[in-house]
N, CA and C atoms as a LAMMPS dump frame, in Angstrom:
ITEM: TIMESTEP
0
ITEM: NUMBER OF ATOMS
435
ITEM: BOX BOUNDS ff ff ff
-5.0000000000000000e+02 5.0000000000000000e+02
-5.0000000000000000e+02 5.0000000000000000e+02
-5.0000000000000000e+02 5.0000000000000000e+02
ITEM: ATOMS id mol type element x y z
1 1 1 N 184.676 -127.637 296.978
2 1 2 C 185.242 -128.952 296.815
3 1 3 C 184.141 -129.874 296.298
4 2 1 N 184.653 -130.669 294.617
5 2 2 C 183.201 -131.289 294.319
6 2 3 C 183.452 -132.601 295.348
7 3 1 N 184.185 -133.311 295.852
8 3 2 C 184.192 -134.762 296.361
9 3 3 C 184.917 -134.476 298.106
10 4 1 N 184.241 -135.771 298.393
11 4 2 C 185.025 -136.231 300.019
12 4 3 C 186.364 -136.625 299.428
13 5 1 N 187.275 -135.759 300.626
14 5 2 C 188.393 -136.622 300.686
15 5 3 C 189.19 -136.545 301.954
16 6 1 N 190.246 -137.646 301.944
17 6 2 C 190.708 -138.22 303.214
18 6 3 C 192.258 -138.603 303.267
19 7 1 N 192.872 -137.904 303.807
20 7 2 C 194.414 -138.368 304.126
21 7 3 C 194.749 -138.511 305.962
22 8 1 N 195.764 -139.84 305.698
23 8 2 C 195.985 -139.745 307.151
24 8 3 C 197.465 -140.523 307.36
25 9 1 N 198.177 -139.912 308.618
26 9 2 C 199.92 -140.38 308.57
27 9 3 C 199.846 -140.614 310.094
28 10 1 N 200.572 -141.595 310.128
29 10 2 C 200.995 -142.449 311.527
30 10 3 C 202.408 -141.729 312.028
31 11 1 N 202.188 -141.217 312.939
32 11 2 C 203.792 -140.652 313.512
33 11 3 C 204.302 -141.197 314.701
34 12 1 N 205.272 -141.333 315.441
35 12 2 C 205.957 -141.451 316.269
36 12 3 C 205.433 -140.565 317.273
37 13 1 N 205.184 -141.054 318.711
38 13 2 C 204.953 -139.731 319.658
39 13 3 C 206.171 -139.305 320.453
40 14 1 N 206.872 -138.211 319.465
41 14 2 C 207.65 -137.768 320.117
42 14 3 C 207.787 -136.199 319.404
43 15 1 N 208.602 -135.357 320.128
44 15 2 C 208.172 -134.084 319.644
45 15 3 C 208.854 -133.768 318.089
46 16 1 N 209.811 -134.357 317.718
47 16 2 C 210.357 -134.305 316.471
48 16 3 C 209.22 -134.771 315.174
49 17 1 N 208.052 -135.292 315.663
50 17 2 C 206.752 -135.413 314.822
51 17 3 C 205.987 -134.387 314.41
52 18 1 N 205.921 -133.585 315.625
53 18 2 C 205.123 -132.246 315.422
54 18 3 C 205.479 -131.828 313.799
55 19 1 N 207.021 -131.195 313.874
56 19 2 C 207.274 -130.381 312.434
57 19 3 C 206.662 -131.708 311.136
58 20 1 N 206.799 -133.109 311.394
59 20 2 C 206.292 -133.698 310.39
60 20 3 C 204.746 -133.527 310.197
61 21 1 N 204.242 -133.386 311.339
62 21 2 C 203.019 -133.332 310.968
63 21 3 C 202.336 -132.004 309.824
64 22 1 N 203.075 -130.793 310.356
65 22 2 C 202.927 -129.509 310.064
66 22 3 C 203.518 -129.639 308.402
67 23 1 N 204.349 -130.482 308.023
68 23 2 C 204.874 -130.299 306.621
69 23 3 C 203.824 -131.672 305.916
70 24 1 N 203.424 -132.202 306.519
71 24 2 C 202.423 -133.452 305.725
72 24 3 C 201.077 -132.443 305.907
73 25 1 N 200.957 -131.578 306.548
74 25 2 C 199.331 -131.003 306.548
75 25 3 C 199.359 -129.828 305.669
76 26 1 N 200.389 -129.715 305.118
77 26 2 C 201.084 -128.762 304.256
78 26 3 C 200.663 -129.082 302.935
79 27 1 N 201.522 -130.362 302.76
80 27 2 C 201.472 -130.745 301.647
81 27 3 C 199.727 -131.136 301.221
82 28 1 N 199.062 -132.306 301.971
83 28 2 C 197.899 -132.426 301.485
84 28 3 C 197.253 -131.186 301.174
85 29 1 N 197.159 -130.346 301.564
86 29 2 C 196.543 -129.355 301.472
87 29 3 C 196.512 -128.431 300.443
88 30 1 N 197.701 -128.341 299.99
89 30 2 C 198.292 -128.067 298.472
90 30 3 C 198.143 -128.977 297.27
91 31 1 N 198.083 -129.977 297.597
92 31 2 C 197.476 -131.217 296.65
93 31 3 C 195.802 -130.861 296.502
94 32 1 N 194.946 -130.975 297.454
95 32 2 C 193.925 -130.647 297.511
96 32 3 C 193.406 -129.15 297.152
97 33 1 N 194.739 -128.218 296.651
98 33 2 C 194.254 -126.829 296.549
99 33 3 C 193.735 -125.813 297.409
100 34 1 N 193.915 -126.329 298.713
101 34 2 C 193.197 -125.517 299.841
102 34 3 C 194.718 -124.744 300.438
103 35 1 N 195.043 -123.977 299.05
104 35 2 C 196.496 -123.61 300.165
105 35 3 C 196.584 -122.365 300.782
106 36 1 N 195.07 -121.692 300.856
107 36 2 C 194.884 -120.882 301.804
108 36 3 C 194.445 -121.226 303.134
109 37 1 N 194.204 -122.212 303.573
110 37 2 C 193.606 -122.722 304.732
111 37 3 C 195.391 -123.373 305.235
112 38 1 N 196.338 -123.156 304.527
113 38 2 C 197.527 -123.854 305.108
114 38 3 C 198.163 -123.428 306.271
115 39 1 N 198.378 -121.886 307.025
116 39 2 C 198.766 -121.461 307.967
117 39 3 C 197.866 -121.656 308.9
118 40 1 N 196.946 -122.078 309.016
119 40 2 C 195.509 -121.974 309.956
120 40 3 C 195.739 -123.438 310.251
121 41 1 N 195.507 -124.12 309.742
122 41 2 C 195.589 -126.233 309.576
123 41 3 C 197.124 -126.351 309.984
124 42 1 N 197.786 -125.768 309.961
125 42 2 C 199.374 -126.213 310.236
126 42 3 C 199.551 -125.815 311.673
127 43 1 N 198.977 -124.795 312.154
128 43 2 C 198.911 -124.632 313.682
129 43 3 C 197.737 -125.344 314.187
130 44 1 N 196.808 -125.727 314.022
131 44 2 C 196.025 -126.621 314.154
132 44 3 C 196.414 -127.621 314.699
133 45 1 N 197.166 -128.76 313.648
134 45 2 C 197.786 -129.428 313.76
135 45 3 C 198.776 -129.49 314.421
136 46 1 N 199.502 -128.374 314.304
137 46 2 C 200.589 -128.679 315.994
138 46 3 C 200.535 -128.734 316.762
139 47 1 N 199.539 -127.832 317.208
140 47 2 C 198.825 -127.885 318.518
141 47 3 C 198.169 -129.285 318.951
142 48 1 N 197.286 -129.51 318.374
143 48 2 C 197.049 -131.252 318.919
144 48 3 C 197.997 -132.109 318.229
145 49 1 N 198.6 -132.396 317.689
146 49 2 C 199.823 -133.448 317.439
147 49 3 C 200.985 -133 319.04
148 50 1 N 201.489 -132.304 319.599
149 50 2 C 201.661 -131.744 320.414
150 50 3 C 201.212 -132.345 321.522
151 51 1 N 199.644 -131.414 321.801
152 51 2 C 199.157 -132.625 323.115
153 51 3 C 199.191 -133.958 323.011
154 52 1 N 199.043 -134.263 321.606
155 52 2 C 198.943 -136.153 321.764
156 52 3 C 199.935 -136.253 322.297
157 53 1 N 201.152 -136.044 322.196
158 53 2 C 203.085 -136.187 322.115
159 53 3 C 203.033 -136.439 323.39
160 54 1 N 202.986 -134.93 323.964
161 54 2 C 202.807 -134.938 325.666
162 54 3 C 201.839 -135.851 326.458
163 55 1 N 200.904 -136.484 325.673
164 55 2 C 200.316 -137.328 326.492
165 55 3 C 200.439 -139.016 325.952
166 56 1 N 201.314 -139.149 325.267
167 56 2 C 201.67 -140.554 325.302
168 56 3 C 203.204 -140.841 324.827
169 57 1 N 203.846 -139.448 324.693
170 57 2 C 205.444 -140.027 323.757
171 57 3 C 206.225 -139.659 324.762
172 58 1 N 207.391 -139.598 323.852
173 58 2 C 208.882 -138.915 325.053
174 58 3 C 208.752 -137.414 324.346
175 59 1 N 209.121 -137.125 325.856
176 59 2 C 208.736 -135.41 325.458
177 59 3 C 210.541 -134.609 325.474
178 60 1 N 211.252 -135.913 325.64
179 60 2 C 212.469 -134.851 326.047
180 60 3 C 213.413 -135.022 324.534
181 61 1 N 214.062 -134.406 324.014
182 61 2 C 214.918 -134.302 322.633
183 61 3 C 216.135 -133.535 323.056
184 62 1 N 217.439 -134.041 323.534
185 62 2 C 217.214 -134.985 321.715
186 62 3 C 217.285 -136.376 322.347
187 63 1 N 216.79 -137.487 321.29
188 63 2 C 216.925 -138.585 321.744
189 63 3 C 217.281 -139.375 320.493
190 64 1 N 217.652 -140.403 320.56
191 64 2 C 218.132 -141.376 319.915
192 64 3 C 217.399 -142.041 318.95
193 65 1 N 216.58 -141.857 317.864
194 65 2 C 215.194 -142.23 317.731
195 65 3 C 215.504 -143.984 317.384
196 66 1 N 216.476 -144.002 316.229
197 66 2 C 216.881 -145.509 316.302
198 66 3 C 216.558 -146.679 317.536
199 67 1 N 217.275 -146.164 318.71
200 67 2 C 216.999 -146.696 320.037
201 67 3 C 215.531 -147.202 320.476
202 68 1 N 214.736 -146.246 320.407
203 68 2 C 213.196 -146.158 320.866
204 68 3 C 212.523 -146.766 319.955
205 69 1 N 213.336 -147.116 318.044
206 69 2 C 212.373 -148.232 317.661
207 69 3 C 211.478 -148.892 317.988
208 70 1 N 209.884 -149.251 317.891
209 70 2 C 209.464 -150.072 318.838
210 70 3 C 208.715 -150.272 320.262
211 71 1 N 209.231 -148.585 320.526
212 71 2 C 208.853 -148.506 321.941
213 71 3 C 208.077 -147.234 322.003
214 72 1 N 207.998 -146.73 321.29
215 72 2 C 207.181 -145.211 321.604
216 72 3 C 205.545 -145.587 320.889
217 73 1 N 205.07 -144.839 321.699
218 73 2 C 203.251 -144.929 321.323
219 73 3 C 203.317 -144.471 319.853
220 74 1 N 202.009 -144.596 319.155
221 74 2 C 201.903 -143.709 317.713
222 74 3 C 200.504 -142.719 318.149
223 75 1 N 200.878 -141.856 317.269
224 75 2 C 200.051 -140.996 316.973
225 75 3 C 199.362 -140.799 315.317
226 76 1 N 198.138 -140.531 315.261
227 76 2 C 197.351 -140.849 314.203
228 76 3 C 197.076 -139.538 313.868
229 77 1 N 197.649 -138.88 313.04
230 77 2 C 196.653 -137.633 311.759
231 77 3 C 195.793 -138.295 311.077
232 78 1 N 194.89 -137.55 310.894
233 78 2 C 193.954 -137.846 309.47
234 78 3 C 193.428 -136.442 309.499
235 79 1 N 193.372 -135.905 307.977
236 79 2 C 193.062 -134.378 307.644
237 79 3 C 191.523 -134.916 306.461
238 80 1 N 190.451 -134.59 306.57
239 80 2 C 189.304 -134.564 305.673
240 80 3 C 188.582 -133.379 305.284
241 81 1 N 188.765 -133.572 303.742
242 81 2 C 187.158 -132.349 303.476
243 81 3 C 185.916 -132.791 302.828
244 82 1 N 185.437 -132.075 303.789
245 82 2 C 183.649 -133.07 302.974
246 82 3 C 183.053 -131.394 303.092
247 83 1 N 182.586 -131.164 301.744
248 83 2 C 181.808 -129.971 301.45
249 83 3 C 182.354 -129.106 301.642
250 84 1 N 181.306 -128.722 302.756
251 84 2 C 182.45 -127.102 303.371
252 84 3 C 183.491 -127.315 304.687
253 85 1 N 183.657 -128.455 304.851
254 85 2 C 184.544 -128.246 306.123
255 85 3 C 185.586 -129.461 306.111
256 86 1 N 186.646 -128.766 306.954
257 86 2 C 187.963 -129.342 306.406
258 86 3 C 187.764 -130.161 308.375
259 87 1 N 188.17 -131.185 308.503
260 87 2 C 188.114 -131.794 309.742
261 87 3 C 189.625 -132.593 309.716
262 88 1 N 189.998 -131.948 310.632
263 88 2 C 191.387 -132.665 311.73
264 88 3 C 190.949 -133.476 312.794
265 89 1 N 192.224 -134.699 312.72
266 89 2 C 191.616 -135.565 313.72
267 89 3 C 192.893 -135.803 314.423
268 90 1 N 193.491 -136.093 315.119
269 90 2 C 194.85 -136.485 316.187
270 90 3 C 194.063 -137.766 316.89
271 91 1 N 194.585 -139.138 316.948
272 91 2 C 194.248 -140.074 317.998
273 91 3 C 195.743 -140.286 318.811
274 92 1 N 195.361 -140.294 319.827
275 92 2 C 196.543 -141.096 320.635
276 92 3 C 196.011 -141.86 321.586
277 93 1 N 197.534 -143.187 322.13
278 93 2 C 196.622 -143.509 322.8
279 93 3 C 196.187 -143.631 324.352
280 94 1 N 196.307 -142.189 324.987
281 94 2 C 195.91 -141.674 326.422
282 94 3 C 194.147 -141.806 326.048
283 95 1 N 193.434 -142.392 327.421
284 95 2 C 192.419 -142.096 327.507
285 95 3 C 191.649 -140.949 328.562
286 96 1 N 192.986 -139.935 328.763
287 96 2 C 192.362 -138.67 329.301
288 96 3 C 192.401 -137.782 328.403
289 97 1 N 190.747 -137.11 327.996
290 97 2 C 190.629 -136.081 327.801
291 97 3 C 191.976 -134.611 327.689
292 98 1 N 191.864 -133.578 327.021
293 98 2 C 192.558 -133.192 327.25
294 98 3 C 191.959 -131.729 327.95
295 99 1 N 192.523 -130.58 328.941
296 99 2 C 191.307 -129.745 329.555
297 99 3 C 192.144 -128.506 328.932
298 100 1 N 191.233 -127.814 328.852
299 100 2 C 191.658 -126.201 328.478
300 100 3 C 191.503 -125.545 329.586
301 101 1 N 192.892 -124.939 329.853
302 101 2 C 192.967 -124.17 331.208
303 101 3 C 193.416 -122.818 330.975
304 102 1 N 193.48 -121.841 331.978
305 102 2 C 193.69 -120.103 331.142
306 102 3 C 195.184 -120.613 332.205
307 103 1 N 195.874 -119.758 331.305
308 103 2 C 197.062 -119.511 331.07
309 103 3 C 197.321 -118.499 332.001
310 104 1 N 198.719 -117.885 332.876
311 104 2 C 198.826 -116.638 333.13
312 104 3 C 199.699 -115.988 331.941
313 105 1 N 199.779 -114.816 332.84
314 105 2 C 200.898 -113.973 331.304
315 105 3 C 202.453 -115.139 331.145
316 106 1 N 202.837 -115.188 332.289
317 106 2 C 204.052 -115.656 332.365
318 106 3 C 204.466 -117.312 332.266
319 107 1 N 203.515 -118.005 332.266
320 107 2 C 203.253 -119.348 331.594
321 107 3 C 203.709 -119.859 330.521
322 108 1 N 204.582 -120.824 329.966
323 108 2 C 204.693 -120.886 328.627
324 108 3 C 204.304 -121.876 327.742
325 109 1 N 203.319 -122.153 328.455
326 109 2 C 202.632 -123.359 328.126
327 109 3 C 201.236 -122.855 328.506
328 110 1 N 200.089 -124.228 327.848
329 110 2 C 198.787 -123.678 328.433
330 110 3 C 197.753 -123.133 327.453
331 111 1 N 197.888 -122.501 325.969
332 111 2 C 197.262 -121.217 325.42
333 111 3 C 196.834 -122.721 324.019
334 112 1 N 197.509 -123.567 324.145
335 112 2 C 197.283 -124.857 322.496
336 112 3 C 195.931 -124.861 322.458
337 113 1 N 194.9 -125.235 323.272
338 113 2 C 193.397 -125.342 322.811
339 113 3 C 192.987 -124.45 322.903
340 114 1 N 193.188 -123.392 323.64
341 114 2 C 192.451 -121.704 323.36
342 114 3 C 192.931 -121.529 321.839
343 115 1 N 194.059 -121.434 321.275
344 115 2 C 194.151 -121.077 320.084
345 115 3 C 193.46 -121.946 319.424
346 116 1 N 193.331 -123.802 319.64
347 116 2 C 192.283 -124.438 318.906
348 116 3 C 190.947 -123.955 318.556
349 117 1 N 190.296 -123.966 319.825
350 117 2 C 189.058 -122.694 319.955
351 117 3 C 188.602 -121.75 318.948
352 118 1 N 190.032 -120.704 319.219
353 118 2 C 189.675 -119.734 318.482
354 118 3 C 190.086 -119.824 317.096
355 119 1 N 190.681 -120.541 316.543
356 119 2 C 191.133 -120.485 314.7
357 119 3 C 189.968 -121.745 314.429
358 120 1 N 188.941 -122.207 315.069
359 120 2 C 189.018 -123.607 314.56
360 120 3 C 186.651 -123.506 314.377
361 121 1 N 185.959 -123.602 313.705
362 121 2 C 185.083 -123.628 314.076
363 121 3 C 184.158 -124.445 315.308
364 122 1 N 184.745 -125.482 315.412
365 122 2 C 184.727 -126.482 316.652
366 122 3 C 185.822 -127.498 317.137
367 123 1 N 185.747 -127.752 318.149
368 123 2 C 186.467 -128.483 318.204
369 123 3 C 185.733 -129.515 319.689
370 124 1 N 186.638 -130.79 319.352
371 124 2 C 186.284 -131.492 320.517
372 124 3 C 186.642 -133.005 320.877
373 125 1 N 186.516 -133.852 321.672
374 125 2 C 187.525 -135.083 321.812
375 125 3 C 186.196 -136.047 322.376
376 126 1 N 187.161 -137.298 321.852
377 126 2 C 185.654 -138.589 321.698
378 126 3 C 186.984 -139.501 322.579
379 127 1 N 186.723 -139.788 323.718
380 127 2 C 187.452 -141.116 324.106
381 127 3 C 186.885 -142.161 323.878
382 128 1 N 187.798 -143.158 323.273
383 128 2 C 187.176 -144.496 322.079
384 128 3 C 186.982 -145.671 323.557
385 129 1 N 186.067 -146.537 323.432
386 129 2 C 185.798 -147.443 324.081
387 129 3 C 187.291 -148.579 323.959
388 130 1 N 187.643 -148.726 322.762
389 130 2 C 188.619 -149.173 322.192
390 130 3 C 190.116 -149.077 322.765
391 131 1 N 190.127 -147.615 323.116
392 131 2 C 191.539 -147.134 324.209
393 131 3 C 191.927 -145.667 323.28
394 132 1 N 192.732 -145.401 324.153
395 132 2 C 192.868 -143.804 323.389
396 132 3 C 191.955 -143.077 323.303
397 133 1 N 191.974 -141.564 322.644
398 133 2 C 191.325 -140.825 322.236
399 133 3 C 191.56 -139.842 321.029
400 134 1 N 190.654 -139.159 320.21
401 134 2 C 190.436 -138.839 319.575
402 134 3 C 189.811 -137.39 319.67
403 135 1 N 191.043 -136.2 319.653
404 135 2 C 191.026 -134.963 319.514
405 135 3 C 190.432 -134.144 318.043
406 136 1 N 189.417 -133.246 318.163
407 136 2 C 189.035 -133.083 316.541
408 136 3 C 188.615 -131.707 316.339
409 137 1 N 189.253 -130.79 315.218
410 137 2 C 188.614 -129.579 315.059
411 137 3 C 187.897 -129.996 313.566
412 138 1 N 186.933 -128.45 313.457
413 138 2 C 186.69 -128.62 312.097
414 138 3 C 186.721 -127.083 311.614
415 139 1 N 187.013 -126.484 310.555
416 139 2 C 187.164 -125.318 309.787
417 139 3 C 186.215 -125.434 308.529
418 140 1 N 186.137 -124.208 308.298
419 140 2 C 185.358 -123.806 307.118
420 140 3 C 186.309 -123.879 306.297
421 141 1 N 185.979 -124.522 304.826
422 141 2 C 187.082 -124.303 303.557
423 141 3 C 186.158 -122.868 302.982
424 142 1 N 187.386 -122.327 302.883
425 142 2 C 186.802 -121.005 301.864
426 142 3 C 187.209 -119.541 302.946
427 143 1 N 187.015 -119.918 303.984
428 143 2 C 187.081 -118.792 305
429 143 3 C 188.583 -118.783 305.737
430 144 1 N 189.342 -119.28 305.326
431 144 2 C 190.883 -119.781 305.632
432 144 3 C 191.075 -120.223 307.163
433 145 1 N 189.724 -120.26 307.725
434 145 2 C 189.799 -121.003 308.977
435 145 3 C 188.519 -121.211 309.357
């Protein structure tokens, strides 16, 4: 990649965002030509668009979205590549951390930041003095994760 670049979309925290997020991290990404890094960045991205959801939106669907105009928290994407690495960012605005816990077999929930972990070269969360926080992986471009 010869230049920095930077996209970012404001969503609704509610779970009907997730799939938006996953089709906007889609698209930049294909704009930007990185459309091998697209199955890797699209679970990425669900996964923390996801926890943000659960930690500041309505988690139950279906709901009325018209209704909630107004009233539901936002959630912040921003997708960047500078050089070699492609960096995801999720803000919401909970100021707890989020914890990675092991899962049992029969759990169906639990495994979102282990898979962050493992597809992601780092990852990690900055709670802003400001309010909220700020969940972040980063990937190698070139290595499709």
């Amino acid at each position: 990649m010869d230049q920095a670049r930077s996209n970012c979309m404001l969503l609704a925290g509610m779970p009907s965002s997730v799939g938006r997020a996953r089709a906007y991290a889609r698209w930049v990404l294909d704009t930007w030509q990185l459309s091998s890094m697209v199955d890797t960045v699209e679970l990425l991205v669900s996964e923390l668009v996801t926890n943000a959801v659960k930690a500041t939106g309505v988690v139950d669907e279906p709901v009325d979205e018209d209704r909630l105009a107004g009233t539901v928290s936002t959630v912040y994407l921003s997708l960047s590549a500078l050089a070699d690495t492609l960096l995801v960012e999720v803000w919401d605005v909970s100021s707890t951390p989020p914890l990675r816990r092991v899962a049992s077999e029969t759990d169906e929930t639990g495994r979102g930041l282990l898979l962050v972990q493992a597809l992601s070269k780092e990852w990690g969360c900055e709670v802003l003095q400001t309010g909220g926080k700020i969940v972040w992986c980063k990937c190698l471009i070139g290595e499709g994760a």
